[in-house]
HTML snippet that shows the backbone in 3Dmol.js (N, CA, C, O; Angstrom):
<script src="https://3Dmol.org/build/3Dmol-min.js"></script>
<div id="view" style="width:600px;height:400px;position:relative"></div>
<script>
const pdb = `
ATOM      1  N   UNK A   1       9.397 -13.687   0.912  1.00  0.00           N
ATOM      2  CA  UNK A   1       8.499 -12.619   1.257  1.00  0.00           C
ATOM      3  C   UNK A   1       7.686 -12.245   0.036  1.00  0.00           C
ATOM      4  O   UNK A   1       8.277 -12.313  -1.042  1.00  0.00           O
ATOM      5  N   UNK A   2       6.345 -11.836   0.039  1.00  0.00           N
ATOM      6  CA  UNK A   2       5.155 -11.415  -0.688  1.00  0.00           C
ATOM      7  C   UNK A   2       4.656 -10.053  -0.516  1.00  0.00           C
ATOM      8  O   UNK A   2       3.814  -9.637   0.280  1.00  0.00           O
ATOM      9  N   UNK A   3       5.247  -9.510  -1.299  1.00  0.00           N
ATOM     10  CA  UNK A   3       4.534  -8.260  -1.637  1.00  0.00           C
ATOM     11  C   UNK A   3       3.612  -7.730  -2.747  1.00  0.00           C
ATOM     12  O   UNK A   3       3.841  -7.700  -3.957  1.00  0.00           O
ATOM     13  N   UNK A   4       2.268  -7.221  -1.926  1.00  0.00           N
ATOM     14  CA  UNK A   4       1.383  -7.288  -2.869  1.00  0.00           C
ATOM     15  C   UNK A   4       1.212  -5.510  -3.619  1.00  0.00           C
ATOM     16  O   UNK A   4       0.921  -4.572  -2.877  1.00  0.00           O
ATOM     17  N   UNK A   5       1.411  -5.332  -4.916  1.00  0.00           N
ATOM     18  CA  UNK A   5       1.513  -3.821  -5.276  1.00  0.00           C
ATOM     19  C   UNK A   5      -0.155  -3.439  -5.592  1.00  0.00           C
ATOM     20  O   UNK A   5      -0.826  -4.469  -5.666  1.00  0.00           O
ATOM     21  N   UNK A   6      -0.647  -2.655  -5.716  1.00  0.00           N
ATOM     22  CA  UNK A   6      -2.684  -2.355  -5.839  1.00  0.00           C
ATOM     23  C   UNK A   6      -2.751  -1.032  -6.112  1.00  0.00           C
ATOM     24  O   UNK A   6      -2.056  -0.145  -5.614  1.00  0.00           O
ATOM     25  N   UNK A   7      -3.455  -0.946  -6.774  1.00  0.00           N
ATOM     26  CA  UNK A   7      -4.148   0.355  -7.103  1.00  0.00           C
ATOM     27  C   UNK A   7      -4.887   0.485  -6.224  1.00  0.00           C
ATOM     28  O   UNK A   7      -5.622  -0.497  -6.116  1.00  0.00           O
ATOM     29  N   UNK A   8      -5.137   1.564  -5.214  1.00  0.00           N
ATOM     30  CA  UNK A   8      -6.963   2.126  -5.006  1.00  0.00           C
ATOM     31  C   UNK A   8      -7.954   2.491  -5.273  1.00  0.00           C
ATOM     32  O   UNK A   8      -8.843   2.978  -4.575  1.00  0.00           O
ATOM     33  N   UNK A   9      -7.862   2.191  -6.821  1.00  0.00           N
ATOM     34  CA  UNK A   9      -9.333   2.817  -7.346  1.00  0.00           C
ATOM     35  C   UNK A   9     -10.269   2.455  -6.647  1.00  0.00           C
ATOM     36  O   UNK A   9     -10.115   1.339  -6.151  1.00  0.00           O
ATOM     37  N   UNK A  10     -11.482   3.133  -6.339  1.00  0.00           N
ATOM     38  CA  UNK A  10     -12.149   2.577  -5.655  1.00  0.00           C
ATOM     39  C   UNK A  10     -13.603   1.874  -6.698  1.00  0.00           C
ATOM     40  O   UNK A  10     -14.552   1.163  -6.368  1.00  0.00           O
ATOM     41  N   UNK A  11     -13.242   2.406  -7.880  1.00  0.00           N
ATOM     42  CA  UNK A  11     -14.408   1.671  -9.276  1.00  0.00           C
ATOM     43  C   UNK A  11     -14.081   0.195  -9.252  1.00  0.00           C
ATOM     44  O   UNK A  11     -13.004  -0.299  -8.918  1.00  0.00           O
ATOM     45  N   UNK A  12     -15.393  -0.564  -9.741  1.00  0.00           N
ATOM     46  CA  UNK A  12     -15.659  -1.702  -9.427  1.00  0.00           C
ATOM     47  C   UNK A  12     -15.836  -2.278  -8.234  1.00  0.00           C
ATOM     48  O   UNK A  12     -15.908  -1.591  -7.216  1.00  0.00           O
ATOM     49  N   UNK A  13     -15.941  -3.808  -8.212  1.00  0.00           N
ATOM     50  CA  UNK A  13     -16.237  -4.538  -6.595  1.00  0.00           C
ATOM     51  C   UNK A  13     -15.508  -4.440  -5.387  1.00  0.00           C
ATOM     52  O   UNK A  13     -15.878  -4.602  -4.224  1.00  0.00           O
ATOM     53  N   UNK A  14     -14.260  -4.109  -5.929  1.00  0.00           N
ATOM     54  CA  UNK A  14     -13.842  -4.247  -4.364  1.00  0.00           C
ATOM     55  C   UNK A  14     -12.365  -3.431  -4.830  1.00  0.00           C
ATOM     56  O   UNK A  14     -11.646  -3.805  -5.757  1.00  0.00           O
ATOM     57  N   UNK A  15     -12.128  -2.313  -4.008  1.00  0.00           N
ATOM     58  CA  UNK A  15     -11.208  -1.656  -4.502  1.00  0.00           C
ATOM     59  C   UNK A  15      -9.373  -2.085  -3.290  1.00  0.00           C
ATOM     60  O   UNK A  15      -9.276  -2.818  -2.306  1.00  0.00           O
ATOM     61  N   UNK A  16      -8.358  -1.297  -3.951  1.00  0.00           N
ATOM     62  CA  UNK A  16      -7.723  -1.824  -3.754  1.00  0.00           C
ATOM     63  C   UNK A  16      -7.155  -2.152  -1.764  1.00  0.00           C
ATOM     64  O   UNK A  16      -6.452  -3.082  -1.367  1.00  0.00           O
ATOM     65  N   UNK A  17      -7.586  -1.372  -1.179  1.00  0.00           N
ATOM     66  CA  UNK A  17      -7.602  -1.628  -0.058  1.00  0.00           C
ATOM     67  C   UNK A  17      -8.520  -2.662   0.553  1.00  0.00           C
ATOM     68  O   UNK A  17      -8.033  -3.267   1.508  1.00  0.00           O
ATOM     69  N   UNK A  18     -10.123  -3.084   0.089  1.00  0.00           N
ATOM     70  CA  UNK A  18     -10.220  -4.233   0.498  1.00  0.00           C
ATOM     71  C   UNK A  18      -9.610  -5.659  -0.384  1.00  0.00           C
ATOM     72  O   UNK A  18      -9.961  -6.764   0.029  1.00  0.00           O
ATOM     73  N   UNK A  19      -8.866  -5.580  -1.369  1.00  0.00           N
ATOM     74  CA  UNK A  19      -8.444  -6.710  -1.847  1.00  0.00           C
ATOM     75  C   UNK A  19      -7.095  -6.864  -0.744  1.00  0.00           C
ATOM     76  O   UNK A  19      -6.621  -7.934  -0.362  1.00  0.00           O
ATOM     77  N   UNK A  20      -6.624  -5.461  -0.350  1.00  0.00           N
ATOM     78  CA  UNK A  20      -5.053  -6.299   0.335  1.00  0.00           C
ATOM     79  C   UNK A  20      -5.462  -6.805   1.914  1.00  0.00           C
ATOM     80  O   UNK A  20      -4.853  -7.508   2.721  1.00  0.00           O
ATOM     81  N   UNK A  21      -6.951  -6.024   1.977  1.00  0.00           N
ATOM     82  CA  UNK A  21      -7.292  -6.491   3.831  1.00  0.00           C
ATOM     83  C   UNK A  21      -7.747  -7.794   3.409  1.00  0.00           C
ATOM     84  O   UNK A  21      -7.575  -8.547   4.367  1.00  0.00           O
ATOM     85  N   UNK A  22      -8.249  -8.426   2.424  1.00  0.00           N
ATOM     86  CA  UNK A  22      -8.487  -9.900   2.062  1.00  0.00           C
ATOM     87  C   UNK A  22      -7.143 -10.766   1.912  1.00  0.00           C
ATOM     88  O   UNK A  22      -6.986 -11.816   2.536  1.00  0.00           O
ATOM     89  N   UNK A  23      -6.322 -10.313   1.154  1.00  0.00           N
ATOM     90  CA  UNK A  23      -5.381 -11.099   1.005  1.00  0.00           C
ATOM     91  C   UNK A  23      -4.360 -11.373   2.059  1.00  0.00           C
ATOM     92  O   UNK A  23      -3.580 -12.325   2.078  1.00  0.00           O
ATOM     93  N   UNK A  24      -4.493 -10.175   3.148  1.00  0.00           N
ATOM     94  CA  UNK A  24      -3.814 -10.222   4.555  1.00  0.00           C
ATOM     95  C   UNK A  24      -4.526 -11.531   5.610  1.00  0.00           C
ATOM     96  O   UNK A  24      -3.837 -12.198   6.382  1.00  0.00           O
ATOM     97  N   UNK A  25      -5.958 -11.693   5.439  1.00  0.00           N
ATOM     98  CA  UNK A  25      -6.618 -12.863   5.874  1.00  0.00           C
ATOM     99  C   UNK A  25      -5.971 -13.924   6.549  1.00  0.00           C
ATOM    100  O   UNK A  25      -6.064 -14.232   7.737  1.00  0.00           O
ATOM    101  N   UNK A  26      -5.107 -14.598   5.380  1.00  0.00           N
ATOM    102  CA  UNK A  26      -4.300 -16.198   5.223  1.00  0.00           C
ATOM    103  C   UNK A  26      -2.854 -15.551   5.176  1.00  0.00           C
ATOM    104  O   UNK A  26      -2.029 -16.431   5.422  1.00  0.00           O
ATOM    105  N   UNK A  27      -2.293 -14.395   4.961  1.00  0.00           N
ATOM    106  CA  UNK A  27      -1.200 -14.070   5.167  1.00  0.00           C
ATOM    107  C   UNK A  27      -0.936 -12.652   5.900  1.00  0.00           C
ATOM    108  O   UNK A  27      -0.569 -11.607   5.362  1.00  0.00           O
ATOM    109  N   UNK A  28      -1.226 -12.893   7.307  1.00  0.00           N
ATOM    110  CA  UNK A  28      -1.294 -11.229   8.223  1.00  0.00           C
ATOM    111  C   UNK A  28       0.377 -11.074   7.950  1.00  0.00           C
ATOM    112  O   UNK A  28       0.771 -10.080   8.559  1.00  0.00           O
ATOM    113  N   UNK A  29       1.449 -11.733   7.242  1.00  0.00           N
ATOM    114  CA  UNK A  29       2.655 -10.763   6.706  1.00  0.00           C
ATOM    115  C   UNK A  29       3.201 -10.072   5.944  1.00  0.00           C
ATOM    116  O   UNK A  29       4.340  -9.608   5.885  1.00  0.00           O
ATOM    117  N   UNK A  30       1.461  -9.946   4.733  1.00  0.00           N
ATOM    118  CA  UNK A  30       2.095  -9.613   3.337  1.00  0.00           C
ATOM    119  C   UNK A  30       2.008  -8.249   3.387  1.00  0.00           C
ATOM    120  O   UNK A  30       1.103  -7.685   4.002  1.00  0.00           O
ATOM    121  N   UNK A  31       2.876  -7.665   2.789  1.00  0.00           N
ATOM    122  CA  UNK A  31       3.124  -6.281   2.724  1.00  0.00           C
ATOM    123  C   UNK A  31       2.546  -5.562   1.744  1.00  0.00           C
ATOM    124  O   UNK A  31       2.431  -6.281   0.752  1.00  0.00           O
ATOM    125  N   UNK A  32       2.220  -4.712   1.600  1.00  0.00           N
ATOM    126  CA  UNK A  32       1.465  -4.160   0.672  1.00  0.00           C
ATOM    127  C   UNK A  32       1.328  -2.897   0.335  1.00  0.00           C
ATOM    128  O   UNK A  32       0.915  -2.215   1.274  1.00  0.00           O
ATOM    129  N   UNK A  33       1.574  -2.137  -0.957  1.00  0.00           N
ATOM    130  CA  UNK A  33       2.122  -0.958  -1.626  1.00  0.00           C
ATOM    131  C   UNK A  33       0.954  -0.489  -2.550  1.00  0.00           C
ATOM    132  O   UNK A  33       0.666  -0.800  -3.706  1.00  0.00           O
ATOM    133  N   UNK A  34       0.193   0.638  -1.364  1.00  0.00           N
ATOM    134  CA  UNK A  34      -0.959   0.715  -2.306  1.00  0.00           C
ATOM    135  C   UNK A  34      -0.491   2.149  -3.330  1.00  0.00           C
ATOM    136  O   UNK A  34       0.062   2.948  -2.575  1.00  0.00           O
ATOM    137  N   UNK A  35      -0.528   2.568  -4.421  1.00  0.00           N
ATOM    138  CA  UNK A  35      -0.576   3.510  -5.632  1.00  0.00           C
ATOM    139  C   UNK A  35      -2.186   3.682  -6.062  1.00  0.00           C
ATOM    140  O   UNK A  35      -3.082   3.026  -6.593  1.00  0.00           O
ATOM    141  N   UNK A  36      -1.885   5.390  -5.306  1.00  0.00           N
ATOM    142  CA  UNK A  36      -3.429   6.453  -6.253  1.00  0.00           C
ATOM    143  C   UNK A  36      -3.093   7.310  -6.515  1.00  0.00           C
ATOM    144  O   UNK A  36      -1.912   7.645  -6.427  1.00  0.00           O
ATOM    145  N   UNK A  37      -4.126   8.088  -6.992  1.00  0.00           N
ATOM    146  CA  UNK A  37      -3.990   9.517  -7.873  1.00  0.00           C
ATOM    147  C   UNK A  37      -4.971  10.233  -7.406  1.00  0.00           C
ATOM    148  O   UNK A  37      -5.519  11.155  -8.010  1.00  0.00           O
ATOM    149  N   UNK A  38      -5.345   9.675  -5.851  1.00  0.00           N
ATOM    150  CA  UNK A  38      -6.451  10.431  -5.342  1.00  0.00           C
ATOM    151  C   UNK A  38      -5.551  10.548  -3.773  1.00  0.00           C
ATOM    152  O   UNK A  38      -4.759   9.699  -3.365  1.00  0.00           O
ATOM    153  N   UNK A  39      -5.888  11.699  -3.139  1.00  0.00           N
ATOM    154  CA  UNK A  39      -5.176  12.154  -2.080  1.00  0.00           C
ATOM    155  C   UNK A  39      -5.338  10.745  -1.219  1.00  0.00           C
ATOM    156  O   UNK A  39      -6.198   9.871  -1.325  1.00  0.00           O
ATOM    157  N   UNK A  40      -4.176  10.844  -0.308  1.00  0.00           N
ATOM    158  CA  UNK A  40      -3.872  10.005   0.929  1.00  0.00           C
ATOM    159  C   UNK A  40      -4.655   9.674   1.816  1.00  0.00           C
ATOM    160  O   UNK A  40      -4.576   8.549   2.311  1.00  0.00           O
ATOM    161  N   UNK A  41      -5.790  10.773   2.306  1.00  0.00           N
ATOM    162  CA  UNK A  41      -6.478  10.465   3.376  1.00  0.00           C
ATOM    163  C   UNK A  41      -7.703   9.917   2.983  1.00  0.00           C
ATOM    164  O   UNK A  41      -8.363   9.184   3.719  1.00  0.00           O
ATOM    165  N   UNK A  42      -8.191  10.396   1.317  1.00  0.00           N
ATOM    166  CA  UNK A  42      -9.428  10.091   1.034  1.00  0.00           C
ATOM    167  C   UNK A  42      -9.807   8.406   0.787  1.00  0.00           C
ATOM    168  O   UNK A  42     -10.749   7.657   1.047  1.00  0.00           O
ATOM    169  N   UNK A  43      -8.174   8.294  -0.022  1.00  0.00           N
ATOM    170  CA  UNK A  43      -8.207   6.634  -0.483  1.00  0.00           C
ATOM    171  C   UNK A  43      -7.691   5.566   0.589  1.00  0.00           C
ATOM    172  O   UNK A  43      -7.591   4.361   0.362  1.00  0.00           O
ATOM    173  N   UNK A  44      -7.335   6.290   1.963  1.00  0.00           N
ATOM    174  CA  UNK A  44      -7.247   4.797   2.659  1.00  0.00           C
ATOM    175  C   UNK A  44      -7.250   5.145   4.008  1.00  0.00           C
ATOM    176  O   UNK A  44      -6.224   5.331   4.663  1.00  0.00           O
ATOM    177  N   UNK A  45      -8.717   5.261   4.558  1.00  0.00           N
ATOM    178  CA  UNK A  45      -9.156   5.612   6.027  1.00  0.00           C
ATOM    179  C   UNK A  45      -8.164   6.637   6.735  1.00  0.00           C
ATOM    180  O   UNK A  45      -7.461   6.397   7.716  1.00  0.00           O
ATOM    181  N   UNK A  46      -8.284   8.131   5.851  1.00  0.00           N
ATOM    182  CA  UNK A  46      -7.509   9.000   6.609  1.00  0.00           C
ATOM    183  C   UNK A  46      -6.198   8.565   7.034  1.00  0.00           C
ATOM    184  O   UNK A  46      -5.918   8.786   8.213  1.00  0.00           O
ATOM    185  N   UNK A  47      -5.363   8.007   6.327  1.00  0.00           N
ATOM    186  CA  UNK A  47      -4.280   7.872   6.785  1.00  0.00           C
ATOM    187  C   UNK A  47      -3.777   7.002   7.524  1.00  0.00           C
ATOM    188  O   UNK A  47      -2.554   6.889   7.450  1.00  0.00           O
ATOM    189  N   UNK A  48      -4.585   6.022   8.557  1.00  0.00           N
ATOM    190  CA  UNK A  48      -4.153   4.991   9.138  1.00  0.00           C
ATOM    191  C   UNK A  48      -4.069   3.818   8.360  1.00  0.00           C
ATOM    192  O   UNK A  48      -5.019   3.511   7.640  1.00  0.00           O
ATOM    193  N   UNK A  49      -2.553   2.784   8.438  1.00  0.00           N
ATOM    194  CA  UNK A  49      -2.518   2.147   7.631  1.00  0.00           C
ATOM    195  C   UNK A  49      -2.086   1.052   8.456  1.00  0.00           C
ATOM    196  O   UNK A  49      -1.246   1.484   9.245  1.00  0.00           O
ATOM    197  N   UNK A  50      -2.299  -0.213   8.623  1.00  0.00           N
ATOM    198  CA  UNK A  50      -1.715  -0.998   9.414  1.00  0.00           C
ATOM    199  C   UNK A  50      -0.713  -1.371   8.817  1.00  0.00           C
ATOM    200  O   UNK A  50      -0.655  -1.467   7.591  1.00  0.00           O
ATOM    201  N   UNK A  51       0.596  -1.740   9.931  1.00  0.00           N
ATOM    202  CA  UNK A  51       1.725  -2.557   9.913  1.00  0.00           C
ATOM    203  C   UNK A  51       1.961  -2.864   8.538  1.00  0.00           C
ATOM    204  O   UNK A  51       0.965  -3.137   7.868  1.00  0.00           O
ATOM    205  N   UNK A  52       3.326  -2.875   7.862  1.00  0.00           N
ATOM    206  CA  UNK A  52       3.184  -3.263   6.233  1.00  0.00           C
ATOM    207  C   UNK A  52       2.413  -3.187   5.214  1.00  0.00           C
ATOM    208  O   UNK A  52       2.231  -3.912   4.236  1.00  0.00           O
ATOM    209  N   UNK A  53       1.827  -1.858   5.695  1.00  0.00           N
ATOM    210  CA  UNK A  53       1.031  -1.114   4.284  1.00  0.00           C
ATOM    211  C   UNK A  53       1.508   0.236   4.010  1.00  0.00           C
ATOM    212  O   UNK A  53       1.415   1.048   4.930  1.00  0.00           O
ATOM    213  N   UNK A  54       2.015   0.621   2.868  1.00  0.00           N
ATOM    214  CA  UNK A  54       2.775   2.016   2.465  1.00  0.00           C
ATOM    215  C   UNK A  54       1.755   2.786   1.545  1.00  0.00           C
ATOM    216  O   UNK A  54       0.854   1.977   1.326  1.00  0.00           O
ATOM    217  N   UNK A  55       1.582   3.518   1.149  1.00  0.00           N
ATOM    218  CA  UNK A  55       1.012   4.519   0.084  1.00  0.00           C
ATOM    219  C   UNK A  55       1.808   5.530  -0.360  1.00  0.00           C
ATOM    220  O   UNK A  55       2.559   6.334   0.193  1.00  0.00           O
ATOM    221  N   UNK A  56       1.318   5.208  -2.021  1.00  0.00           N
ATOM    222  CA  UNK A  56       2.656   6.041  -2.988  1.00  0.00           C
ATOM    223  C   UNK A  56       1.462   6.706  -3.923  1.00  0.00           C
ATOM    224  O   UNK A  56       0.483   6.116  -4.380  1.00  0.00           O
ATOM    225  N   UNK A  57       1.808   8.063  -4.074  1.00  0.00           N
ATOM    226  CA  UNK A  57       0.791   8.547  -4.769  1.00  0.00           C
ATOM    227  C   UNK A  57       0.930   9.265  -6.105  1.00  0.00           C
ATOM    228  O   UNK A  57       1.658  10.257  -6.146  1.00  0.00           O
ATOM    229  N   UNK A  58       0.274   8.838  -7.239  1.00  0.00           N
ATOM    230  CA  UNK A  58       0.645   9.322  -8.309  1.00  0.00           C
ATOM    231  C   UNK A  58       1.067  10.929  -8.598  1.00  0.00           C
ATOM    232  O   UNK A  58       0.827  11.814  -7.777  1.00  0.00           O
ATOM    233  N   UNK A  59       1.682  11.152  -9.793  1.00  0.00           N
ATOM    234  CA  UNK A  59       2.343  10.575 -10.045  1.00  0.00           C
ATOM    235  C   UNK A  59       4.130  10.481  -9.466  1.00  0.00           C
ATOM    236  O   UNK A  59       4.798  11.185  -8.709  1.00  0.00           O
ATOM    237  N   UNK A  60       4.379   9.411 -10.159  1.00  0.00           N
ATOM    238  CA  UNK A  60       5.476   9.156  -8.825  1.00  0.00           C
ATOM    239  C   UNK A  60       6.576   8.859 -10.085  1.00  0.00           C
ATOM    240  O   UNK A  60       6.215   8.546 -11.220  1.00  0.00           O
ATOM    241  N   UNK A  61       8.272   9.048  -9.578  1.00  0.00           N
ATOM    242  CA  UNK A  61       9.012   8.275 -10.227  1.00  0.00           C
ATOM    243  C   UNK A  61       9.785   7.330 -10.086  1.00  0.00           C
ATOM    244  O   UNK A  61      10.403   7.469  -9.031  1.00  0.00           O
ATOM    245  N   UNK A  62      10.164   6.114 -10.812  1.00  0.00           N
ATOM    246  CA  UNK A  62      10.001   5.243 -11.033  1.00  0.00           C
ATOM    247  C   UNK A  62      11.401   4.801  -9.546  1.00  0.00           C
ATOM    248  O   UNK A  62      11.328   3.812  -8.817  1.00  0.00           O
ATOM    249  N   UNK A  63      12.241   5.611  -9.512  1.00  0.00           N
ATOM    250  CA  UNK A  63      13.004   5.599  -8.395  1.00  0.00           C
ATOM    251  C   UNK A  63      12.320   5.309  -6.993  1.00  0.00           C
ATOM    252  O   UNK A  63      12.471   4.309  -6.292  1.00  0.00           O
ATOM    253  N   UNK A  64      11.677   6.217  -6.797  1.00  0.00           N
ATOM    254  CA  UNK A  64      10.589   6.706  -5.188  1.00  0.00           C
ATOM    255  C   UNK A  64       9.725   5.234  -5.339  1.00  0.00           C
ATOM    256  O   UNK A  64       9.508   4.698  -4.252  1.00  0.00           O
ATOM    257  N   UNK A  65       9.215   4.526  -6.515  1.00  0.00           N
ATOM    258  CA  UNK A  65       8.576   3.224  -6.373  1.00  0.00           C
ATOM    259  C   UNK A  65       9.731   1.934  -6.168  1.00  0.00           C
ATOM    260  O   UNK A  65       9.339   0.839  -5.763  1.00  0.00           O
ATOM    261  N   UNK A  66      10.870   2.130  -6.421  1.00  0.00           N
ATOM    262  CA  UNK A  66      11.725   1.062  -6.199  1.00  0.00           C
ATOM    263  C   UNK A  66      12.270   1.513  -4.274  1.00  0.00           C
ATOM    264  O   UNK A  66      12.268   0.556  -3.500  1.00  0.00           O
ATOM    265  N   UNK A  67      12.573   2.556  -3.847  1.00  0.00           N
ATOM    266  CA  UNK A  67      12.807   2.903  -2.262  1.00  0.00           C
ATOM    267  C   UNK A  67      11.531   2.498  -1.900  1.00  0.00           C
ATOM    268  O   UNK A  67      11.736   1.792  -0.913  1.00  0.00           O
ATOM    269  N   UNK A  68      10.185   2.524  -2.132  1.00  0.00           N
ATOM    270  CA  UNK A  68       9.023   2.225  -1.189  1.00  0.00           C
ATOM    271  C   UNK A  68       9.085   0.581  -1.411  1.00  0.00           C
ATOM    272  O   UNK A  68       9.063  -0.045  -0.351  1.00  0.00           O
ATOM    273  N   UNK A  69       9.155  -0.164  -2.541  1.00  0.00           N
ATOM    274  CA  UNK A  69       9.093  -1.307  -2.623  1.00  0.00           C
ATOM    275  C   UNK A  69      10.108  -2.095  -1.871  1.00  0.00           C
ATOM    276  O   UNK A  69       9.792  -3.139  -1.301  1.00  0.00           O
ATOM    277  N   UNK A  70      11.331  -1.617  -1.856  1.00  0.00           N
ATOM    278  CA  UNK A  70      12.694  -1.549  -1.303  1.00  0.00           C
ATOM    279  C   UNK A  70      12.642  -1.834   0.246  1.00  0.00           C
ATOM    280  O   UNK A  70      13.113  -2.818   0.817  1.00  0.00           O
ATOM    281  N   UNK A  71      11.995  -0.803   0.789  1.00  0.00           N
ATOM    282  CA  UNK A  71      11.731  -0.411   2.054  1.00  0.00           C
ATOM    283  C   UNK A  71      10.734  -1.376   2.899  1.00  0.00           C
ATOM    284  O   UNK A  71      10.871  -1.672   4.086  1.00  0.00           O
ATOM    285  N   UNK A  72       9.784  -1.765   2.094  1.00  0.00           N
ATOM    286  CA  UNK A  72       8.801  -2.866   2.517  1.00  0.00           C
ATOM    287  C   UNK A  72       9.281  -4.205   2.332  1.00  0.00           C
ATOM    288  O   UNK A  72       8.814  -5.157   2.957  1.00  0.00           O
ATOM    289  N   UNK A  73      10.211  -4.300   1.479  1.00  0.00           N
ATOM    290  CA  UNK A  73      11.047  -5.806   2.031  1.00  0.00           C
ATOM    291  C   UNK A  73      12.148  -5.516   2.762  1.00  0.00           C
ATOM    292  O   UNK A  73      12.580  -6.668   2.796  1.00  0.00           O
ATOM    293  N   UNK A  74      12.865  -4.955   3.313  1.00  0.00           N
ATOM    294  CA  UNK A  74      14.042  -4.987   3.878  1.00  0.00           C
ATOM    295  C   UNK A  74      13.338  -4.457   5.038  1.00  0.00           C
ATOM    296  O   UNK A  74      13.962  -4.890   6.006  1.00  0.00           O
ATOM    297  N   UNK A  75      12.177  -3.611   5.524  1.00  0.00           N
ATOM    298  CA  UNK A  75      12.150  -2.861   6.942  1.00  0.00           C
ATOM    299  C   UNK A  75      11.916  -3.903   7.927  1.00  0.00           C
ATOM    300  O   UNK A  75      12.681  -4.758   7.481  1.00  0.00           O
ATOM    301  N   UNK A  76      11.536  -4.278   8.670  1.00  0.00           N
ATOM    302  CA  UNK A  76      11.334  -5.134  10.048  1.00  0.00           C
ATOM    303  C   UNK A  76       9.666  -5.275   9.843  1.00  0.00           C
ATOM    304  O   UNK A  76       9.074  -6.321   9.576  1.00  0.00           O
ATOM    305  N   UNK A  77       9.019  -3.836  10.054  1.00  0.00           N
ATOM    306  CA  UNK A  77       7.615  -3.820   9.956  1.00  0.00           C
ATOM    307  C   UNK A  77       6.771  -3.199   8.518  1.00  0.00           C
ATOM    308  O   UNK A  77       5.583  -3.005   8.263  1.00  0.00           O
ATOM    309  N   UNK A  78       8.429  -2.956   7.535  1.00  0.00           N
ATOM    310  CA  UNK A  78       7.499  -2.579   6.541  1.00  0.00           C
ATOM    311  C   UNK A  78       6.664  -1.663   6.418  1.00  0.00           C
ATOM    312  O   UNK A  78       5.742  -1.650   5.603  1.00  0.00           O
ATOM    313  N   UNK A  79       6.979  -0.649   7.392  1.00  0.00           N
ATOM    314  CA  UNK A  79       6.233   0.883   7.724  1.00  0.00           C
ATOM    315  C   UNK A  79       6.938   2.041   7.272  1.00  0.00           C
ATOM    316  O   UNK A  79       8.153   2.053   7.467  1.00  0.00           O
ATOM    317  N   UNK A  80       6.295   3.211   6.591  1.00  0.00           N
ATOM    318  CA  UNK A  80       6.644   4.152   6.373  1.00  0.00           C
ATOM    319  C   UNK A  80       5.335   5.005   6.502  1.00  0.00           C
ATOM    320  O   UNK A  80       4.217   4.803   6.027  1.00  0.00           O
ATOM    321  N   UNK A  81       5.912   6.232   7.451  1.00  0.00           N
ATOM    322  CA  UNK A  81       4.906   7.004   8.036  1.00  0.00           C
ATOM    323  C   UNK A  81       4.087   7.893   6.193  1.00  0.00           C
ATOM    324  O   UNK A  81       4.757   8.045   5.172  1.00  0.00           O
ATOM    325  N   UNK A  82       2.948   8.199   6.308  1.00  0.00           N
ATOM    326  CA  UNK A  82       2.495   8.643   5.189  1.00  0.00           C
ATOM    327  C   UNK A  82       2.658  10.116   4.899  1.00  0.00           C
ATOM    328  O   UNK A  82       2.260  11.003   5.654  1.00  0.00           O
ATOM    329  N   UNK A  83       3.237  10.298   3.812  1.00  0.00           N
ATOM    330  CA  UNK A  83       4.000  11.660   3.227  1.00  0.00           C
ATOM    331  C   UNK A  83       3.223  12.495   2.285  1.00  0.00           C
ATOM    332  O   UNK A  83       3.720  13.517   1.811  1.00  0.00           O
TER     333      UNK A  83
END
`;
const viewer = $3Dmol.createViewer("view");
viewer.addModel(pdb, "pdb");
viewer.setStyle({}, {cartoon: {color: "spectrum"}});
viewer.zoomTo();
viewer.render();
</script>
């Protein structure tokens, strides 16, 4: 299993939510753990996240990033509702 971790900045070409909807392309199973420091709804379409995409928002400790990472390989769908 492939899990991809991303920032959302949204500075520069392509920020981190369209790099993981690209990289989902050739692999619709990779899971993916996006980390910002900008609220939840602003950095990734209000809150809807498809199937095996989580959001962890700065700042965070280093525990709460090993349960979300944790959680996205061991869950079935790799979902956790956004907090």
């Amino acid at each position: 299993m492939v899990v991809n971790f991303t920032d959302v900045d949204p500075s520069g070409s392509m920020n981190g939510r369209q790099v993981a909807d690209a990289a989902r392309l050739p692999l619709p199973e990779l899971r993916v753990l996006f980390v910002t420091g900008y609220a939840d709804n602003a950095a990734l379409s209000y809150g809807h996240l498809p199937q095996g995409m989580q959001i962890l928002t700065k700042p965070f400790e280093l525990h709460a990033f090993g349960q979300r990472v944790r959680g996205l390989i061991t869950s079935p769908g790799g979902t956790k509702p956004i907090t």
